[in-house]
N, C-alpha and C positions, 0 to 999 in steps of 0.2 A: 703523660701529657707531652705536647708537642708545641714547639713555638713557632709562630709564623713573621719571621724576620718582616715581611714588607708591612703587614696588618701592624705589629708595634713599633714600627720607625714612625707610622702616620699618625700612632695613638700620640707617641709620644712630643712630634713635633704641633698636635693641636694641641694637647694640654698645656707645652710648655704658651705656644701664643694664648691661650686664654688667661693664663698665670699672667704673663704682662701685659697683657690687658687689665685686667682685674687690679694690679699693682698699680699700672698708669691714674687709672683712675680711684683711688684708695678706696677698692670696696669691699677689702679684707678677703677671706676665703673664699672660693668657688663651690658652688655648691653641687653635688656627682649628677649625672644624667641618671636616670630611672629605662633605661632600654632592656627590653625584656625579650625571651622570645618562646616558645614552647618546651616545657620543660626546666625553660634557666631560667629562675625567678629570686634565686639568691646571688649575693655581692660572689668576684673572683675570690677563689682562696689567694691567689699572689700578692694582685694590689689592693681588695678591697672596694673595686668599681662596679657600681651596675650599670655596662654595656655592654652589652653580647649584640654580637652581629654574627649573620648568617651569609655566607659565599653560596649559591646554591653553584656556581658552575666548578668549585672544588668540593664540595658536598663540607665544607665545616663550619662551625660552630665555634667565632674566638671571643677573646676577650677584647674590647676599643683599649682599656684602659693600658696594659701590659702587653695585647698581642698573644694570652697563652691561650692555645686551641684545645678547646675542651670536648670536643666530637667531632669524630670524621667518620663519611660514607652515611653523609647523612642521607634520606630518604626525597627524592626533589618531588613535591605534590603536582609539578605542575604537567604540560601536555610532552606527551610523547611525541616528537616528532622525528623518530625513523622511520624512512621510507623504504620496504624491502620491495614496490617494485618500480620498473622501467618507465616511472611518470614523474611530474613535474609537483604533481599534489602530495601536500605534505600532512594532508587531515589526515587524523586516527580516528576519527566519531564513528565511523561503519553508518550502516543504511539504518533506515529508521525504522520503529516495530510494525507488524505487519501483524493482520489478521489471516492473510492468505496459509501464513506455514503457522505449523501446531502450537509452536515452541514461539509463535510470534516472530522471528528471526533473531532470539537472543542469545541461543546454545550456537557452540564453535560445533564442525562437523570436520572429518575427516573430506576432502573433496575425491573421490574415486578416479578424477582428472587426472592427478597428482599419482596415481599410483600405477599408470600404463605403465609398458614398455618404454617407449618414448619418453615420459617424464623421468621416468624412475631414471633410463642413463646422464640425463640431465641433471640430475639430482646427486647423481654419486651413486645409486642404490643397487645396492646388487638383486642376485633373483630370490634369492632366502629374505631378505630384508621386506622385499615387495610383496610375498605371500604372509611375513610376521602384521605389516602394516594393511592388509587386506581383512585378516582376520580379526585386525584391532578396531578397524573401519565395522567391520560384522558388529562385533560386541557391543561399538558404542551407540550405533543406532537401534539395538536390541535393548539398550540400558534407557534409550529414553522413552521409547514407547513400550515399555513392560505393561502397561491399563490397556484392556482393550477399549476402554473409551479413548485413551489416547491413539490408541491404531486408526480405529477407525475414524478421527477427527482427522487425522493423515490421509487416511485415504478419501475422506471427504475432499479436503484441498485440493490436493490433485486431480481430481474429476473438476470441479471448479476451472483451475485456473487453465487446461487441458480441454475442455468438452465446451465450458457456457460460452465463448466467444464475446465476452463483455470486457467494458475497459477495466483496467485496473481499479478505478475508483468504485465499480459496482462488485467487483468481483469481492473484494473488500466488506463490503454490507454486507452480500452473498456467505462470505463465513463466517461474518460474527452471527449472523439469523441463526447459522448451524450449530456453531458451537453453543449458543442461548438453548437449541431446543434440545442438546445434546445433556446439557447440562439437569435440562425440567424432565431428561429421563422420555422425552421424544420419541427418540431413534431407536429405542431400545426395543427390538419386535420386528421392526420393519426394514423395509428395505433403503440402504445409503444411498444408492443410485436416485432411490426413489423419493425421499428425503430433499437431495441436493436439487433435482431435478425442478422439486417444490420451488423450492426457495428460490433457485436463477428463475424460475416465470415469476414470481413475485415481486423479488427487486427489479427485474425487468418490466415490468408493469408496473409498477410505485415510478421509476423515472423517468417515465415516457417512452421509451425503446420496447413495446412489449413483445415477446417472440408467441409463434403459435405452439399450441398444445402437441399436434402432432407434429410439428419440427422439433421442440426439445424433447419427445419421446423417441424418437430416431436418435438422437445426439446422443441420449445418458442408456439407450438400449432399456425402457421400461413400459410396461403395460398403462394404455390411455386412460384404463376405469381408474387402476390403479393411482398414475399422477392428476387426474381431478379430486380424487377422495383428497389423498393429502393435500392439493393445496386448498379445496374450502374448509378442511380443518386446522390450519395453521390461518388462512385468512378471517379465519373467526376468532382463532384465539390470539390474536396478534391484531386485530382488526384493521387491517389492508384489504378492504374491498375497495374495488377502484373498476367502475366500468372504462372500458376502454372506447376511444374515438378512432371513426376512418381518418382524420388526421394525424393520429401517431402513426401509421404506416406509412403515409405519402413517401417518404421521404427515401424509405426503404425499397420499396416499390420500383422507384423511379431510377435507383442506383443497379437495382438489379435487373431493370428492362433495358440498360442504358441508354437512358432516352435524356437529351440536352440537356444541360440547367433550365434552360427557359420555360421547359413545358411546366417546372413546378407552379410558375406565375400564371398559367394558366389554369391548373389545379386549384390554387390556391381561390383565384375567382369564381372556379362553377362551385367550390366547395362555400364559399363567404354565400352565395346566391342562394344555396340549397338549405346551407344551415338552420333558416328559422323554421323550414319547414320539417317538421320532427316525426310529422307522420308519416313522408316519406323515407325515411330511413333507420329512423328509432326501432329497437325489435328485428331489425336483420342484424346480419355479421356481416362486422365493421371491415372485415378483409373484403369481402364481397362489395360493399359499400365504395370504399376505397378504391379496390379492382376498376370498377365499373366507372367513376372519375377520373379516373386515369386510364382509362380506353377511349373514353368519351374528346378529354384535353388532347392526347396524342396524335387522334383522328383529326383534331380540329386545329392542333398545329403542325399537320403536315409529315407528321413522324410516326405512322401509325404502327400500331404492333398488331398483330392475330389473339384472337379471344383465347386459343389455346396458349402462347406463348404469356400470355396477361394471368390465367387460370393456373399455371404452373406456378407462377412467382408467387401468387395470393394462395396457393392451396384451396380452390374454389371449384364446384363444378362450373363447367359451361353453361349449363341452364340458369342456375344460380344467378350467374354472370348476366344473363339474356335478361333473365328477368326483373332484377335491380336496374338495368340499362333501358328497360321499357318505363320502368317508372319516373325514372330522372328523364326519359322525351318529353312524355305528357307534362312530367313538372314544368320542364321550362318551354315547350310548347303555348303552355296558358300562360305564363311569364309572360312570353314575344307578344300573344294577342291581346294582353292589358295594358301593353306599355302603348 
């Protein structure tokens, strides 16, 4: 045991002022303090006091009454705060879990960064060191996805976060849907591409942003019979049916023709005007639909696009086009001669 000169000069000049205190006022003996702390729940063997107090910035554990230190290198619970890099931020919490990576983001990884040329002289590392820590890199990501459901929930993520083109907050929904069907034994037969591919049109469609079928069959490289099967069988068993509106596209539409802001408010009113009328647009494709309101706004605010250049962006034929564009005349045709 070791004694801590300053801790018992302090014990000992409070106890003595309590003693005359306690004497000034005749109220006979003092009665000990009861200060506990983990682990120290019995009186000092020295003096016979229960006060232990904890230093955490010396790590011990003394005695109030005598000052004898009864543990050192003690264990501090609280936040780490070293900072090993060239920033001002001193949090240690790391990023928060994540459904995009397998592991949720909670396994430490070797970074491949860390192991160039260039790092490694940065490091001190010589060229045997950089091939020992390569190989060790090898191993430990061999060590976590040993399940081939684990693999290929890997390789799922990466097509995700790689191929859907969704924000982070979708891309997120997008892997737990996977991992959910990975888990009910799904994937198992089929194809991951084709799978994934599912599931981004789906959350993509559940939030409003929907993409088309054959743009995300171009994107994830899989057959069109193919990604329709799976997604009306995940939309059934999951029950996500959700028809789509020529209003979810506008907005898309209108970025990719670069056509002003303004013309969406023009959009927006042939589209409010056309709306109740459900028999003319109900039962087509809502790209086509959308197309053709947005040929229609663009002509009529001055910025007009080419039906081919409008049919490209929508993935629509041209006649398609022509023809939804005759129906919306006659609509508001009869419109103009009722008012």
């Amino acid at each position: 045991m070791a004694y801590d000169d300053e801790a018992w000069t302090k014990a000992r000049t409070k106890n003595n002022a309590q003693r005359d205190n306690v004497a000034r006022k005749g109220l006979g003996s003092i009665r000990p303090q009861r200060r506990v702390v983990d682990g120290h729940t019995k009186p000092c063997v020295e003096c016979g006091v229960l006060d232990w107090s904890v230093d955490n910035s010396r790590g011990e554990i003394s005695c109030g009454g005598c000052g004898l230190v009864v543990e050192e290198n003690v264990i501090d619970p609280g936040i780490d705060w070293t900072n090993h890099d060239n920033t001002t931020d001193r949090s240690r919490i790391g990023a928060p879990a994540t459904h995009t990576l397998a592991d949720k983001g909670l396994n430490t990884s070797i970074a491949s960064s860390d192991l160039t040329s260039g790092a490694a002289s940065r490091h001190g590392m010589s060229a045997k060191a950089r091939r020992d820590w390569r190989r060790r890199r090898v191993m430990d990501e061999r060590s976590k996805t040993r399940a081939s459901r684990a693999r290929n929930l890997v390789k799922a993520n990466q097509m995700v976060r790689d191929k859907s083109g969704l924000p982070k907050s979708m891309q997120e929904e997008v892997c737990r849907l996977y991992k959910l069907l990975s888990h009910q034994g799904f994937v198992t037969g089929r194809s991951i591409a084709g799978v994934t591919a599912a599931c981004t049109y789906l959350v993509a469609r559940k939030e409003g942003v929907p993409r088309q079928i054959a743009e995300i069959c171009e994107t994830f490289q899989v057959d069109e019979k193919e990604l329709s099967r799976m997604i009306r069988h995940i939309s059934r068993k999951f029950n996500m049916h959700k028809i789509s509106c020529p209003s979810d596209y506008f907005g898309r539409f209108i970025s990719d023709l670069k056509l002003p802001p303004k013309t969406s408010l023009e959009v927006d009113a042939l589209w409010e005007a056309m709306k109740p009328h459900v028999d003319i647009w109900q039962g087509k494709k809502p790209m086509g639909v959308a197309a053709a309101i947005i040929y229609k706004a663009a002509t009529k605010a001055g910025h007009k696009r080419t039906q081919a250049d409008i049919c490209k962006v929508a993935n629509v034929s041209e006649v398609t086009l022509r023809q939804i564009n005759r129906a919306i005349e006659n609509l508001f045709s009869m419109l103009d001669s009722n008012l």
